[in-house]
Phi, psi and omega in degrees: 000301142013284173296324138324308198270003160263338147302309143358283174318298172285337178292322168289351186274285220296331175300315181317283188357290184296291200300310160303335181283323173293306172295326170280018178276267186313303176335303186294320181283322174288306170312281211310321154317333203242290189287025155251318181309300145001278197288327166290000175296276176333276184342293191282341147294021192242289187307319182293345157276318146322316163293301200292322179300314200293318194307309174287342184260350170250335166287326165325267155357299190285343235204347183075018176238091242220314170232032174261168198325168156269123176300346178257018153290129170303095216300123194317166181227109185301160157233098206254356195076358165327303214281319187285301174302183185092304154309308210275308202299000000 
């Protein structure tokens, strides 16, 4: 019996074996799937952004305002002392 449950015994290793090698298989082919899906995710949000800059930029253009400010620059802030009353009171 000995000899059967160690024969028994290497057939389960070799199965563990196979059944991990096949799921890190399959591990591998799904990441690999998921990071093309990614970068091509990326890319095509790399162009709509380029279309959207070329679109504003052509409105610019369209509108003679070519060299004024980007509407998301933050607006100067006088320092006139405004803010410290405002504060105290």
């Amino acid at each position: 019996m000995d000899g059967h449950n160690l024969e028994d015994s290497k057939q389960s290793t070799a199965d563990m074996s196979v059944f991990v090698q096949t799921l890190l298989q399959q591990m591998q082919s799904r990441f690999q799937t998921m990071s093309e899906s990614i970068i091509t995710k990326i890319d095509e949000m790399g162009d709509r952004i380029n279309e959207l800059e070329q679109s504003i930029n052509d409105l610019k253009a369209e509108m003679g305002m070519e060299g004024s400010p980007s509407p998301l620059a933050p607006p100067k802030q006088k320092s006139d002392g405004a803010n410290q009353e405002d504060d105290s009171a």
